[in-house]
N, C-alpha and C positions, 0 to 999 in steps of 0.2 A: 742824335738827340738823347737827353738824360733820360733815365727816369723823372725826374723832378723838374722839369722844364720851366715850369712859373718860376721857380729860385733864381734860376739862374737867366731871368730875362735880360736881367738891367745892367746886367755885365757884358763890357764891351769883350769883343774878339780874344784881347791881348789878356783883359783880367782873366777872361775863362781858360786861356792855357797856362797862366801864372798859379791859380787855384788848383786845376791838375795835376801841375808839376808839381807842386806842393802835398799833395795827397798822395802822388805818386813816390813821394819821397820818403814822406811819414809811414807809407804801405814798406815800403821796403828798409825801412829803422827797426820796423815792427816785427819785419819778418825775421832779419840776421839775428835778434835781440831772442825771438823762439827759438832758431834754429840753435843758440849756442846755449839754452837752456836742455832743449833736448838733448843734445849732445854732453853734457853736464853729468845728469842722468842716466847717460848710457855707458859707463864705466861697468867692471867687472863687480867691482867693488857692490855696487850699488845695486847691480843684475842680480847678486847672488843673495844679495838680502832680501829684494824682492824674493826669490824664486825659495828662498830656507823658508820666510812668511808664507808663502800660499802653501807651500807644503806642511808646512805644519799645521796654516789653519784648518788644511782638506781631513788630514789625518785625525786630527782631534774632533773634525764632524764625525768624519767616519767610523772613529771607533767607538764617541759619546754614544752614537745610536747602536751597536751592535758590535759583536764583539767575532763575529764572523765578516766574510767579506762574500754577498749572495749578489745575484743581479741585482736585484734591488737596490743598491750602491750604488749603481752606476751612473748615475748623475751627481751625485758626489763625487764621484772620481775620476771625472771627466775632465774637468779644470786639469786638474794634477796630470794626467795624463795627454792632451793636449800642449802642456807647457814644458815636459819631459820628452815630447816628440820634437817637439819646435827647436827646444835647446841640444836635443841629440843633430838635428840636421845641422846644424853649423859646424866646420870645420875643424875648429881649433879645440872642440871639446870631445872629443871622441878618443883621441890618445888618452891623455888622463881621467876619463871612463873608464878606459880599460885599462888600465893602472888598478884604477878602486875597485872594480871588480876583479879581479886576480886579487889583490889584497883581502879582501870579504871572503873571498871565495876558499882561499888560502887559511883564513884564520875558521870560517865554518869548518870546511875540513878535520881541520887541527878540534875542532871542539868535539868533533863528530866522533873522531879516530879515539880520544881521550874517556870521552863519554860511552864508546864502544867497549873501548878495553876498562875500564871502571863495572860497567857489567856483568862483563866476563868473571871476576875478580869477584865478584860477591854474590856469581852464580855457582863458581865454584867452591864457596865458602858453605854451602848450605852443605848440611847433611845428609 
């Protein structure tokens, strides 16, 4: 039995499976028509721009309001950090993480070492 039982009184046997089929058809036009829009959507391309957007808008809450990072944040930076775990657990992104890190990691260094001996250099310039 339908929910709507009184609608569908005055329809014989055969029209009531022609009207299902029919919805049942329309349900599933409907469906592949989502599915290939989602699928659309789920490009690299498209992942990544989402994911530059929420990071940047977390960062510019986070730092408009303070210019420290205290628990207090932490709802703020919860999004960002949920969606950096999520993207870390998939496979195919973990190699070139650790690319970019060695790369970062590499050039802090380099700034570090620079900015060390820069120091030196004008600690032993004093008299």
């Amino acid at each position: 039995m339908s929910r709507h039982a009184g609608l569908d009184n005055h329809l014989s046997p055969a029209e009531r499976k022609q009207k299902l089929l029919a919805e049942g058809a329309k349900f599933r036009t409907e469906m592949l028509h989502s599915r290939d829009i989602v699928r659309a959507n789920l490009n690299t391309k498209s992942l990544a721009t989402v994911l530059l957007g929420r990071a940047s808008g977390i960062a510019s809450s986070l730092f408009s309001t303070s210019r420290s990072l205290k628990g207090s944040n932490l709802p703020a930076m919860l999004p960002l950090l949920v969606t950096g775990a999520s993207w870390l657990s998939k496979r195919g992104t973990r190699k070139p993480l650790l690319i970019g890190a060695a790369v970062i990691a590499a050039i802090g260094g380099a700034i570090f070492v620079s900015s060390r001996n820069s120091k030196e250099t004008t600690d032993d310039e004093l008299p």
